[in-house]
Backbone as XML, in Angstrom:
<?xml version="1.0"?>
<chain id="A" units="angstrom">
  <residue number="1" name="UNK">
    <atom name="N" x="109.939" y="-36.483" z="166.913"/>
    <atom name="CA" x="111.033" y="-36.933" z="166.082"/>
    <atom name="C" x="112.191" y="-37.375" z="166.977"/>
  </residue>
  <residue number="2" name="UNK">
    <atom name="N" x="113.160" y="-38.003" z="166.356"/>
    <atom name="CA" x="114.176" y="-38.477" z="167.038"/>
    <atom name="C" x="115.535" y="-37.986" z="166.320"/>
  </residue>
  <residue number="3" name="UNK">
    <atom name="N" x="115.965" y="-37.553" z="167.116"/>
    <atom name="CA" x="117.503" y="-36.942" z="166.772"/>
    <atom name="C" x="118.462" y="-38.393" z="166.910"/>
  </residue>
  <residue number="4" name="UNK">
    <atom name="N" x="118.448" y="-38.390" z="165.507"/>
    <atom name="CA" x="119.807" y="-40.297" z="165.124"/>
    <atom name="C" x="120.754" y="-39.583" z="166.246"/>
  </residue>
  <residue number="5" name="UNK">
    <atom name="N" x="121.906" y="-38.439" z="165.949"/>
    <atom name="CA" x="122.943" y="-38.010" z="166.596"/>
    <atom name="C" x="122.509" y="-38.407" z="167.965"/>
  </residue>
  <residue number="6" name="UNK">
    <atom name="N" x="121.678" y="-38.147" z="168.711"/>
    <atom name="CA" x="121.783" y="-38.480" z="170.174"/>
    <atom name="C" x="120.770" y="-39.215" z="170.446"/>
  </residue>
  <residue number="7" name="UNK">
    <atom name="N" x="120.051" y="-39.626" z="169.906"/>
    <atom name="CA" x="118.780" y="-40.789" z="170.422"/>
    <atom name="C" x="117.683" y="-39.881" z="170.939"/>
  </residue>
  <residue number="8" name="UNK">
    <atom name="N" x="117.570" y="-38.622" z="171.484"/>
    <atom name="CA" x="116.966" y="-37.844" z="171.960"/>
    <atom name="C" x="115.954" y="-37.722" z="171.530"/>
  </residue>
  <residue number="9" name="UNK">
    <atom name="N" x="114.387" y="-37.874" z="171.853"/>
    <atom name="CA" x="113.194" y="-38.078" z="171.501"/>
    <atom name="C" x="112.895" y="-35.927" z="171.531"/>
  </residue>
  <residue number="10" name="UNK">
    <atom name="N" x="112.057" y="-35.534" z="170.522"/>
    <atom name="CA" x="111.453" y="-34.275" z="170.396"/>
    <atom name="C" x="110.258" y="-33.694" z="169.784"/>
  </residue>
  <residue number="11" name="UNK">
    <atom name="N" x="110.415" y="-32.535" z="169.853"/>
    <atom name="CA" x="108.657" y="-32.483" z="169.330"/>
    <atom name="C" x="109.387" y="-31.093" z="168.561"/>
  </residue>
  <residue number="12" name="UNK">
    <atom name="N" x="108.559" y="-31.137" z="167.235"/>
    <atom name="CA" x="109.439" y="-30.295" z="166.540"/>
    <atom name="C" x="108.866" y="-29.000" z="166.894"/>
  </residue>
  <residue number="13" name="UNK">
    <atom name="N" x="109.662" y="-27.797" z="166.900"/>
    <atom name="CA" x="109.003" y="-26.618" z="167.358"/>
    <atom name="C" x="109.004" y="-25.540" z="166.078"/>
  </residue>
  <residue number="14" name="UNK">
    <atom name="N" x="110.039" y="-25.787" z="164.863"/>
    <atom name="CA" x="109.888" y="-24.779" z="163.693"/>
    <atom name="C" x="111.501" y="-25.122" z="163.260"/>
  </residue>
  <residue number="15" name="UNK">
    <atom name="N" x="111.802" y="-24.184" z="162.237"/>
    <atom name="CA" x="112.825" y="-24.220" z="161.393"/>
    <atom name="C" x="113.791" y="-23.068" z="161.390"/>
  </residue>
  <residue number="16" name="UNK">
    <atom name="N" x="114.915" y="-23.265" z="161.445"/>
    <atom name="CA" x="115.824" y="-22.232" z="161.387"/>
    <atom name="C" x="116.861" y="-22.265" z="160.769"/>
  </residue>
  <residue number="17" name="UNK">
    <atom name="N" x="117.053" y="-21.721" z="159.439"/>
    <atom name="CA" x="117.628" y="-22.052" z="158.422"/>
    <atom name="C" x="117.603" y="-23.363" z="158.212"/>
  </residue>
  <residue number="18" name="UNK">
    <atom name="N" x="118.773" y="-24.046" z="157.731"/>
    <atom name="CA" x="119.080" y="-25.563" z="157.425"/>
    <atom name="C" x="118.628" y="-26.497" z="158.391"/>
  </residue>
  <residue number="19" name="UNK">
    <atom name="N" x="117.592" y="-25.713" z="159.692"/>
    <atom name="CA" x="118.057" y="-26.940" z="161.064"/>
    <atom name="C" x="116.765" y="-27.080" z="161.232"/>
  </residue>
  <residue number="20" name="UNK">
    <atom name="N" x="116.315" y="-28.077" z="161.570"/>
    <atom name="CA" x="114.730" y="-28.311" z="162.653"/>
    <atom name="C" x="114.813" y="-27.910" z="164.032"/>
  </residue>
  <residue number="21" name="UNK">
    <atom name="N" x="114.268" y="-27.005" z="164.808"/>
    <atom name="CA" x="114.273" y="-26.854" z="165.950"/>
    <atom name="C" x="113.399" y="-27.961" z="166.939"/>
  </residue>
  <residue number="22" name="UNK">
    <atom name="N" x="113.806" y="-28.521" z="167.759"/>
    <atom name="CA" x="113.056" y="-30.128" z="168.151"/>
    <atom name="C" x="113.805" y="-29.525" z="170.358"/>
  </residue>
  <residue number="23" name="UNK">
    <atom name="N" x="112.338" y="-29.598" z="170.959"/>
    <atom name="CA" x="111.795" y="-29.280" z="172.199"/>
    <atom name="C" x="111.669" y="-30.922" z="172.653"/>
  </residue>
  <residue number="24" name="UNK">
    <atom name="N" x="112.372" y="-31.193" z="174.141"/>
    <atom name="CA" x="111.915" y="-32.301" z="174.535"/>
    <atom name="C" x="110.511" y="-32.779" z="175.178"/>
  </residue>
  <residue number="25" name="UNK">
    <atom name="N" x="109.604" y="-33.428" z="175.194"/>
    <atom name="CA" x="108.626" y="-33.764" z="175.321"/>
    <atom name="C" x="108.254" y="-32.982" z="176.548"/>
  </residue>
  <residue number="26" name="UNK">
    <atom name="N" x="109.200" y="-33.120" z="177.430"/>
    <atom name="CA" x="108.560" y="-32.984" z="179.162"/>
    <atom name="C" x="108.874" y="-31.446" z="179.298"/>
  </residue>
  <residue number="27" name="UNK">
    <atom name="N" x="109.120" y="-30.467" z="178.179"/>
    <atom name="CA" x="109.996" y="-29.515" z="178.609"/>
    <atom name="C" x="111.444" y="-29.111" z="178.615"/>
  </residue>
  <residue number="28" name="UNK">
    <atom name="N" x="111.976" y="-27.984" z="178.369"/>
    <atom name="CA" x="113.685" y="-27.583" z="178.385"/>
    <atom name="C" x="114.039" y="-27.030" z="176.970"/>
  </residue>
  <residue number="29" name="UNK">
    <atom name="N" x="115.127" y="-26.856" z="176.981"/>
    <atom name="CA" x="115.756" y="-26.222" z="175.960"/>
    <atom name="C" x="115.998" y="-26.755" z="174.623"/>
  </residue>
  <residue number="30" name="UNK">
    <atom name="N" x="115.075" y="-26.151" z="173.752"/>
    <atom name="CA" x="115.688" y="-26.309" z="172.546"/>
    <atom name="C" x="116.803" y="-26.718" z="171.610"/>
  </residue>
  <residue number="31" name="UNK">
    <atom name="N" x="116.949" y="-27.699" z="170.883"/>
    <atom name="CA" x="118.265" y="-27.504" z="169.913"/>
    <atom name="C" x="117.469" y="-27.872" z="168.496"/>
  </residue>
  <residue number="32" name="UNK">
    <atom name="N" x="118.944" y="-27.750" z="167.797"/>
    <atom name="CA" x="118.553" y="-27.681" z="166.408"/>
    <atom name="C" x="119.569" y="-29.300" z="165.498"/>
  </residue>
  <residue number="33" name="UNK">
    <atom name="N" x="118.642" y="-29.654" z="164.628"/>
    <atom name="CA" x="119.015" y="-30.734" z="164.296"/>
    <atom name="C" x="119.089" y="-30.679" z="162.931"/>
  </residue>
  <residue number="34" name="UNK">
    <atom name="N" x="119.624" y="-31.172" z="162.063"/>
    <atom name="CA" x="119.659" y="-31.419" z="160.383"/>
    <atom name="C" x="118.873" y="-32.218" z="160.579"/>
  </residue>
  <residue number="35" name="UNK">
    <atom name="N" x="118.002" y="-31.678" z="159.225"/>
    <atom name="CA" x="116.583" y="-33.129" z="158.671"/>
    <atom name="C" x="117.479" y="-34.294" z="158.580"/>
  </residue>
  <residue number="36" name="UNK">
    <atom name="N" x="118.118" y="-34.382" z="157.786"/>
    <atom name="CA" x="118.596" y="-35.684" z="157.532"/>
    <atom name="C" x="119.260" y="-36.565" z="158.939"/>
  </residue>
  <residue number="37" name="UNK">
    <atom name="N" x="119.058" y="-35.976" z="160.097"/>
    <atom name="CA" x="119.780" y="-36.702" z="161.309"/>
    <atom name="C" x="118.093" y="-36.775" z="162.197"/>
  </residue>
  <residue number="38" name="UNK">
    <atom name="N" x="117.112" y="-36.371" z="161.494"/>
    <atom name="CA" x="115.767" y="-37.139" z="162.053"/>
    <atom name="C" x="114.974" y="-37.927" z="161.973"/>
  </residue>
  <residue number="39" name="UNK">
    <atom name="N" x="114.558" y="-39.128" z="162.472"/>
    <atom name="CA" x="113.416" y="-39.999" z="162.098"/>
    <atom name="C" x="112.301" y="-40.258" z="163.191"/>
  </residue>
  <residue number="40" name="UNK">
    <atom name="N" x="110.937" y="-40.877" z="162.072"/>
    <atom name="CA" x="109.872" y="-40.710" z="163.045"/>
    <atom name="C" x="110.110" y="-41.839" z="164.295"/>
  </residue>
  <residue number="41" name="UNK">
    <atom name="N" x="110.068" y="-41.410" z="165.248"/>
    <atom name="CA" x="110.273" y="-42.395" z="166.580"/>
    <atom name="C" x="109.576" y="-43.651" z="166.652"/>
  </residue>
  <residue number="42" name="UNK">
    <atom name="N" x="109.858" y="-44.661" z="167.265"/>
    <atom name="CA" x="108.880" y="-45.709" z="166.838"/>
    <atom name="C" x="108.098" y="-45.807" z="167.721"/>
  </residue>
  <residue number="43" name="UNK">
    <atom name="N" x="107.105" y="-47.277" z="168.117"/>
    <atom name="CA" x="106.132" y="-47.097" z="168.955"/>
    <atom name="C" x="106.242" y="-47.320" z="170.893"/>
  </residue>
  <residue number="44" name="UNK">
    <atom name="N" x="107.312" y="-47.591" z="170.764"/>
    <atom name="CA" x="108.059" y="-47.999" z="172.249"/>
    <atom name="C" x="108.523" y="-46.284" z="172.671"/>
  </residue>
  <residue number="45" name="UNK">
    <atom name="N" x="109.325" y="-45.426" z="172.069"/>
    <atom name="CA" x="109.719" y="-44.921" z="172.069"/>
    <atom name="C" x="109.247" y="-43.170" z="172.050"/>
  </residue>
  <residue number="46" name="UNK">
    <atom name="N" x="107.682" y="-43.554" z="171.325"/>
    <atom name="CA" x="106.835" y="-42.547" z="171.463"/>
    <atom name="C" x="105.894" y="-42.794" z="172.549"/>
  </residue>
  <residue number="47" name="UNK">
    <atom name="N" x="105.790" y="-43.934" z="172.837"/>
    <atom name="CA" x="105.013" y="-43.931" z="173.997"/>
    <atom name="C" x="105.919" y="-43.640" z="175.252"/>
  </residue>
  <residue number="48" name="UNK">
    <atom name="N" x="107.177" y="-44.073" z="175.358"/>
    <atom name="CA" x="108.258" y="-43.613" z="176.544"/>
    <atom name="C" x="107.830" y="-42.178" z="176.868"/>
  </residue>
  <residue number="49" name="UNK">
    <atom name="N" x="107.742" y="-41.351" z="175.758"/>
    <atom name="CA" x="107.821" y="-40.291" z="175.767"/>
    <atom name="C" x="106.799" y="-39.497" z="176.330"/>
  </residue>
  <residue number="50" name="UNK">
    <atom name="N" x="105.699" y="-40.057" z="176.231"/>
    <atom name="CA" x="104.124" y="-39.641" z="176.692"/>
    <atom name="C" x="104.003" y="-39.913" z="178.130"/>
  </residue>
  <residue number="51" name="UNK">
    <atom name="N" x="104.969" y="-41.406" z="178.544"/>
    <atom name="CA" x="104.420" y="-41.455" z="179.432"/>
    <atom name="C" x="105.765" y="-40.358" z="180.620"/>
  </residue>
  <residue number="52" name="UNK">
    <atom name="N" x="107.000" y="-40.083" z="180.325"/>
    <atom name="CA" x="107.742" y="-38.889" z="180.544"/>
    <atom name="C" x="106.800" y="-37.624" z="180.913"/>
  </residue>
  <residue number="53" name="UNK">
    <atom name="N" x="106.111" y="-37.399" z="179.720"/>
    <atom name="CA" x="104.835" y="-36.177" z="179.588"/>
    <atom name="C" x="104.092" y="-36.331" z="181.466"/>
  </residue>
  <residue number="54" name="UNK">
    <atom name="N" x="103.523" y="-37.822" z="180.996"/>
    <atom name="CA" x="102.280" y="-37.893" z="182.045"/>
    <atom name="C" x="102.896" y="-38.039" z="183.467"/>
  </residue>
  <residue number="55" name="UNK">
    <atom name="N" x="104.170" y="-38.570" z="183.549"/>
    <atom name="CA" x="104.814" y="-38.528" z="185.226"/>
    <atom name="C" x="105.458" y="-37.197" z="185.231"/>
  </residue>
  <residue number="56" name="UNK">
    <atom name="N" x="105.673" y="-36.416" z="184.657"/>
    <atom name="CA" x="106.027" y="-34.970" z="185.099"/>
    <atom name="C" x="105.000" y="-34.439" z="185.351"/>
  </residue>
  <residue number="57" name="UNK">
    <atom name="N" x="103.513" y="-34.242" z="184.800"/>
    <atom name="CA" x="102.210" y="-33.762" z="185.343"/>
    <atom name="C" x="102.106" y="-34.407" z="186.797"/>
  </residue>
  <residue number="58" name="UNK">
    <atom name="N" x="101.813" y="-35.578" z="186.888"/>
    <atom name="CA" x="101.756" y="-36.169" z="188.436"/>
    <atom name="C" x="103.540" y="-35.676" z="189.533"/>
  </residue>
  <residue number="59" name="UNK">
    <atom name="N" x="103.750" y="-35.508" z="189.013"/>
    <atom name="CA" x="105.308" y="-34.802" z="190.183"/>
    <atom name="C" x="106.134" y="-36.218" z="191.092"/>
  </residue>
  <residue number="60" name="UNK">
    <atom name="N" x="105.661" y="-37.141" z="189.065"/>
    <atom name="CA" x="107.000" y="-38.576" z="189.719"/>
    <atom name="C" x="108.365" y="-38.391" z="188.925"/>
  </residue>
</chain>
């Protein structure tokens, strides 16, 4: 998902009260977002993200 408020690409991790809890792809700290400030990422943007995933496995 994508947090509108900061552009920040995430992977949702669960719910806590009113908030979505959303983990960045490559790893780190948690935050919490209102549903209504999330949408599904598009296809540029989910793939950015994978490939974030796949150069942190290789150690670029």
């Amino acid at each position: 998902m994508v947090d509108t408020r900061t552009s920040k690409t995430g992977m949702v991790m669960g719910h806590e009260g009113p908030y979505v809890q959303l983990r960045p792809p490559h790893g780190g700290t948690e935050w919490d977002a209102p549903p209504d400030a999330l949408r599904e990422p598009t296809q540029s943007e989910e793939l950015s993200s994978k490939v974030a995933v796949a150069n942190g496995r290789w150690g670029r």
